[in-house]
C-alpha positions, 0 to 999 in steps of 0.5 A: 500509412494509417496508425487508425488500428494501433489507435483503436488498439490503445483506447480498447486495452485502457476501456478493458483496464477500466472494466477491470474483471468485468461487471460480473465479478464487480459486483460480487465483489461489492456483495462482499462489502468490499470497494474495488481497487480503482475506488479505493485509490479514489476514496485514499487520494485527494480529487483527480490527483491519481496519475496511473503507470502502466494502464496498458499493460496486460496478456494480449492476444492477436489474430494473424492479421494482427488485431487484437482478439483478446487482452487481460488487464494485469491486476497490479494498478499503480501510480502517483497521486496526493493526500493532502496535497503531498505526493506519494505512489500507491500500488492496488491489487485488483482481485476480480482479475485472478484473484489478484495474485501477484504472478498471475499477470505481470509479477513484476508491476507491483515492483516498480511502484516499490522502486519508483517510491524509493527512487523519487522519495515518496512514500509508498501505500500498499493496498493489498487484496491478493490470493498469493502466487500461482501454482499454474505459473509455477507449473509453467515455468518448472521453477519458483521465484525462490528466494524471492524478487532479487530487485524488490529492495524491502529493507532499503525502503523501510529505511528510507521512505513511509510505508504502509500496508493495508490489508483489504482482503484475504492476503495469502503469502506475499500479500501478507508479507507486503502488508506486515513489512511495513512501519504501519499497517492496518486492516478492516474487521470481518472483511480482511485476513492475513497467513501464509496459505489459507484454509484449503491448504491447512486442511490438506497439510494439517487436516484442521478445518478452520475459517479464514477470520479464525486463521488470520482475522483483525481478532488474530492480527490487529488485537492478538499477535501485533503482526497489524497495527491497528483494526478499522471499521470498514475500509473507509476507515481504514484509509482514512487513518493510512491519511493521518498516519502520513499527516505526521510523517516526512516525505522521507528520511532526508526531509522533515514533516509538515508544518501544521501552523499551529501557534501552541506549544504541546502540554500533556493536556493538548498532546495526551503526553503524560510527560511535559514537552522539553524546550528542545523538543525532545516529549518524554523520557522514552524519547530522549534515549531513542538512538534515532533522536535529532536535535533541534539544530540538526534538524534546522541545519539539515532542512536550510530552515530557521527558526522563524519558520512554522513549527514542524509536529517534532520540533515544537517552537 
């Protein structure tokens, strides 16, 4: 008995995973400024440290020899790799497959990075370019996905892991709400928007005709409503500051974040603090009545370390 046809199968669904939505709708989409999905994994992530999940999994379809005649990638490309050597899960969506919609292919891939981030205690990076759910699903099933994905655990997550949204397209409905349920988020000026249903869908319900960067543009988010943290140049930059924000950050609640080996105790003139750094650690006034502030010792105490060890960004030695 020969595996050569199931072989064959295997390398021809990864080749067409690759090819993503295929050269066609590549290229448009980079007309429009914007890198694909697998390029922004590339440009977040440290060299060759991408380890993709589920490169195969897609709708197939077969003759009835049972080769396979036909395979669409799902638009949901996740995985594990590292930023700055530290592991995390990112999760991309691929909009030259179906708009990237998230119930187009398989809802439910983009779920398991989300559970696979909790599981291990790694941050999770949402890169987010998604049209919303599908009225084609829906008129399929003859039913909806309300009152919601019943194992997406968003609010555990929040309280536990780094997450971090970025809008890199025009993110309808539940793509606007991964990018906004997150503790720092951030979107490109004049290429990313983010509401509830986009222009057609007001024009029809309210008869206002409005364009998308007026609708949800960074103008609107990023300087206007605060639903986004910050606006970026282009998407380069967009990713280079979901990397800072991760520098100073743990891995997750139960750990403390890097070192940085620098020898200096903060002073306002290093740190842009207005107020001076305190012997326990504690930066500002505004710090010291947070409820979530730890003491020097519950902090050593926790991690096993001492205090010969480096100083950590919050606990300056």
């Amino acid at each position: 008995m020969s595996w050569q046809r199931e072989v064959d199968e295997i390398a021809e669904r990864r080749a067409r995973a690759r090819a993503m939505g295929g050269e066609a709708a590549l290229a448009k989409h980079r007309a429009a400024g914007k890198l694909s999905a697998r390029e922004r994994i590339e440009e977040l992530l440290d060299t060759d440290s991408f380890r993709e999940i589920g490169t195969m999994t897609g709708a197939a379809a077969y003759d009835e020899s049972g080769a396979l005649t036909e395979f669409t990638p799902s638009n949901a490309i996740i995985g594990t790799g590292r930023i700055d050597g530290r592991k995390i899960v990112v999760s991309a969506d691929d909009f030259t497959i179906r708009g990237g919609s998230s119930e187009a292919t398989i809802s439910d891939k983009w779920i398991y990075a989300e559970q696979l981030a909790l599981e291990l205690g790694l941050p999770l990076v949402r890169l987010v370019d998604t049209a919303g759910g599908s009225v084609k699903l829906l008129e399929k099933q003859q039913s909806t996905k309300i009152p919601g994905y019943p194992s997406w655990e968003m609010t555990r997550m929040m309280g536990e892991i780094p997450v971090i949204g970025v809008a890199l397209g025009a993110c309808a409905g539940q793509g606007a709400i991964k990018v906004a349920g997150a503790h720092f988020s951030v979107m490109p000026k004049g290429t990313s928007q983010l509401f509830a249903a986009g222009p057609f869908v007001v024009r029809e319900g309210t008869g206002v005709d409005v364009d998308k960067e007026a609708l949800g543009g960074a103008a609107v988010h990023a300087r206007g409503s605060g639903v986004v943290d910050n606006e970026a140049r282009d998407e380069a930059d967009a990713l280079a500051q979901v990397r800072r924000f991760l520098s100073f950050l743990p891995q997750n609640v139960h750990t403390l974040p890097p070192a940085t080996g620098h020898k200096t105790r903060p002073t306002a003139a290093t740190t842009g603090c207005s107020r001076p750094f305190r012997a326990n650690g504690a930066a500002s006034t505004t710090r010291a009545r947070s409820s979530r502030r730890f003491s020097t010792a519950t902090a050593f105490s926790r991690s096993g370390a001492t205090k010969d060890d480096p100083p950590s960004p919050l606990w300056p030695g």
